[in-house]
C-alpha positions as CSV (number, residue, x, y, z in Angstrom):
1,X,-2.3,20.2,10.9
2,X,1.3,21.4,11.0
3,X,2.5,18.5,11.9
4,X,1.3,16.4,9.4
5,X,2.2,18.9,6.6
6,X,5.7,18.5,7.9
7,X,5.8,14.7,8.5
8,X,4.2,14.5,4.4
9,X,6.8,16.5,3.6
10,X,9.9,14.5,5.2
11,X,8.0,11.0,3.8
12,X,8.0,12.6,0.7
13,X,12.1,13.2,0.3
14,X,12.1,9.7,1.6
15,X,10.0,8.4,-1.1
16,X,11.8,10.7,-4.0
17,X,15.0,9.0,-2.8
18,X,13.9,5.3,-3.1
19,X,14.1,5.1,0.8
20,X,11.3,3.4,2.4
21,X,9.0,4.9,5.0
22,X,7.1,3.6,7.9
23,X,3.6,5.1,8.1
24,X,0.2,4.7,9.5
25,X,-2.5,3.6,6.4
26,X,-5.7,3.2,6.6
27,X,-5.6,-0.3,8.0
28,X,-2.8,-1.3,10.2
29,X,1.1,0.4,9.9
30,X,2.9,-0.1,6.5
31,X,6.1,-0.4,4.8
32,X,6.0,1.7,1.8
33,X,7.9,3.1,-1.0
34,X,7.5,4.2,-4.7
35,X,5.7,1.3,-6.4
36,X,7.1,2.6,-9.6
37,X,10.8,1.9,-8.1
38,X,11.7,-1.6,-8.7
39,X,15.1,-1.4,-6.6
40,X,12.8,0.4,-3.7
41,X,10.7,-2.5,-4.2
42,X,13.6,-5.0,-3.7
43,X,14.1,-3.0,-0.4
44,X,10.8,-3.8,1.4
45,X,10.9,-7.8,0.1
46,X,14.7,-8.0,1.7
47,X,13.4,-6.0,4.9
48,X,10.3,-8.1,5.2
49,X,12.1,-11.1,4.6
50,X,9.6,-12.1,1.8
51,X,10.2,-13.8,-1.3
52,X,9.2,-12.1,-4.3
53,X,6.0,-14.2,-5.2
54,X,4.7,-13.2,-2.4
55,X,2.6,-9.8,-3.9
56,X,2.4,-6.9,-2.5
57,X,0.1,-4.3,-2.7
58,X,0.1,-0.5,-3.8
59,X,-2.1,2.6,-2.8
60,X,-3.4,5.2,-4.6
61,X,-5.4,8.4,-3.7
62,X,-8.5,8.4,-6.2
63,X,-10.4,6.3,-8.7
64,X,-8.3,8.7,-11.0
65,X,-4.7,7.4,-10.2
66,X,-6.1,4.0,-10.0
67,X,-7.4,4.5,-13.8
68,X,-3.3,5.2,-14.7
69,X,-2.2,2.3,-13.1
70,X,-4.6,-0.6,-14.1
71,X,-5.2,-1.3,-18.3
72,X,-9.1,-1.3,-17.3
73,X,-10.7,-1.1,-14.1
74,X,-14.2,-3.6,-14.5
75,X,-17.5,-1.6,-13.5
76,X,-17.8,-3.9,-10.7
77,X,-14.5,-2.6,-9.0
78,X,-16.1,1.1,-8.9
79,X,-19.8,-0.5,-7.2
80,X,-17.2,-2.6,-4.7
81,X,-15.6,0.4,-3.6
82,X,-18.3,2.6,-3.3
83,X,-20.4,0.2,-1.0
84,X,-17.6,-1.0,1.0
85,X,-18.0,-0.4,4.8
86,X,-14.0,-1.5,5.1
87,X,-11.1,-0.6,3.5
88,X,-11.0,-2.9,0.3
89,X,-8.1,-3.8,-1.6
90,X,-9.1,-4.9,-5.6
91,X,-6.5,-7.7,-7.2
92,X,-6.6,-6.3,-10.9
93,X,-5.5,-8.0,-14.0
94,X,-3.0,-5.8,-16.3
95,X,-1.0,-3.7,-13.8
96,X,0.5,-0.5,-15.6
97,X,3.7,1.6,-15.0
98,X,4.2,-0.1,-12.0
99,X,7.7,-1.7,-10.6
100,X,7.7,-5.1,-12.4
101,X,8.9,-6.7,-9.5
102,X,5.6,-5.6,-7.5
103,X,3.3,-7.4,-10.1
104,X,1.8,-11.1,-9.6
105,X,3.2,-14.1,-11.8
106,X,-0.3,-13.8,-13.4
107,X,0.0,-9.7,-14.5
108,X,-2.3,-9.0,-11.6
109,X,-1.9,-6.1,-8.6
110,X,-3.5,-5.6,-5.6
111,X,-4.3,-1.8,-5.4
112,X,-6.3,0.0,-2.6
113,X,-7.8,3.2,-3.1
114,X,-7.3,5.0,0.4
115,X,-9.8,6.7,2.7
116,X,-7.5,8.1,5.2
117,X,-6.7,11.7,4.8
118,X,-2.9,11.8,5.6
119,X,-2.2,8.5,3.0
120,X,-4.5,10.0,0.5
121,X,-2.4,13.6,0.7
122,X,1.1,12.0,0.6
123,X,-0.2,10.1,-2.4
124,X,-1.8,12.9,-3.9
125,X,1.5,14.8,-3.5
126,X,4.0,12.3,-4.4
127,X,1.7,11.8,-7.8
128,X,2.6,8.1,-7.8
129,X,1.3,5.2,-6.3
130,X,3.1,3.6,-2.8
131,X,3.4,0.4,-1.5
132,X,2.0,-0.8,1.7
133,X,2.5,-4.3,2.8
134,X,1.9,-4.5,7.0
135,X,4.9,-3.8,9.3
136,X,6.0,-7.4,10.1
137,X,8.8,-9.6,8.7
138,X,7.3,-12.2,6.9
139,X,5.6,-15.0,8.8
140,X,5.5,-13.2,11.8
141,X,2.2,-11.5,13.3
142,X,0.7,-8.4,11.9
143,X,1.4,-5.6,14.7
144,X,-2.1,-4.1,15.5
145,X,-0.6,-1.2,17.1
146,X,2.8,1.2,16.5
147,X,4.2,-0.2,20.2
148,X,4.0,-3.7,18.5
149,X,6.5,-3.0,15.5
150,X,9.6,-4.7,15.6
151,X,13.2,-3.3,16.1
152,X,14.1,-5.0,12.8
153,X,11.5,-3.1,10.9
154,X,12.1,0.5,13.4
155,X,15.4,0.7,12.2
156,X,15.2,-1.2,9.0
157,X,13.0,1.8,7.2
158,X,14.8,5.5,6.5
159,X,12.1,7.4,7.7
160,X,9.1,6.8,10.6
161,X,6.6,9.2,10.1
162,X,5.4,10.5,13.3
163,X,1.8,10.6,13.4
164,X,1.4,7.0,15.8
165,X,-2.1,7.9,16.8
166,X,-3.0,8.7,13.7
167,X,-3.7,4.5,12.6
168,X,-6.7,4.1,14.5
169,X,-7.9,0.6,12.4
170,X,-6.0,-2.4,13.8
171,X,-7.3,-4.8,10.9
172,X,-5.7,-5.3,7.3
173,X,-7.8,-4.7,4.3
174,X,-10.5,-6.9,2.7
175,X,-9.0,-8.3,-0.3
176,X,-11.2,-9.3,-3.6
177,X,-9.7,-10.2,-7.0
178,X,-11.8,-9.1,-10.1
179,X,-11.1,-11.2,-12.8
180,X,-11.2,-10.4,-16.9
181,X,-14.8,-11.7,-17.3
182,X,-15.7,-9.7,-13.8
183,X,-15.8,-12.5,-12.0
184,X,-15.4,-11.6,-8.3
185,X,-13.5,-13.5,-5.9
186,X,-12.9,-12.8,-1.9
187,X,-9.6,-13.8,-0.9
188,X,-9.6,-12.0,2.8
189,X,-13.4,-10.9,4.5
């Protein structure tokens, strides 16, 4: 338990700083940073290689945070997340006090609310959303496992949190979009 307190703590200087961090989520390792930074934001698209209308998505801890960061959250989105078996990541219209850059061409956001108890603390502590897009440069294959991370992403990051057998979920998230008139969508099973 030390550990993590202490690897939390280091990702969290990181993530004050606008430095980007390279951590286990609850789906497969991420790239993160302050999704409230736009210039740490411009740090994971030039890292990943990804053009910018390519969304990412964010984390938060609870159905609180996520409340601060979406205009309205449709009923459905709380029966979604609830049910789920998998980690689910909601596309919501009307983003809020996010990094612009980080939000869709059509005001949407892809926002997950975390299960795993090291993401959900850092969040918690750092009182802001983060981004997690998977630890790959764009177009390349989703590493299922720490060993499988590139050196280009190892030593493109400021900080790697130590905790590699931490990620025990190789697959990325579901992804649904909720639309204004609650219309649901699956874009990723």
């Amino acid at each position: 338990m030390d550990k993590q307190r202490g690897e939390t703590a280091q990702a969290l200087t990181v993530l004050k700083k606008g430095g980007l961090i390279l951590y286990p989520t609850d789906t497969v390792w991420g790239i993160g940073c302050d999704a409230t930074n736009a210039e740490a934001v411009d740090k994971v698209f030039a890292l990943k290689n990804r053009i910018e209308s390519k969304a990412l998505i964010c984390l938060v801890s609870d159905f609180k945070m996520l409340q601060q960061y979406v205009e309205e959250v449709p009923e459905v989105a709380y029966d979604i997340l609830k049910y789920a078996k998998k980690a689910t990541t909601i596309i919501y219209d009307r983003p809020l006090r996010v990094a612009e850059n980080l939000i869709s061409d059509d005001n949407s956001l892809g926002i997950r609310v975390v299960r795993d108890p090291f993401c959900g603390k850092l969040i918690k502590k750092f009182k802001r959303p983060i981004v997690s897009t998977s630890a790959n440069i764009s177009g390349k294959a989703t590493p299922m496992r720490f060993e499988e991370i590139s050196k280009e992403i190892l030593e493109g990051v400021d900080y790697i949190v130590n905790l590699p057998l931490q990620n025990k979920n190789t697959k990325p998230s579901a992804i649904i979009k909720i639309g204004g008139d609650s219309t649901v969508k699956i874009i990723r099973k």
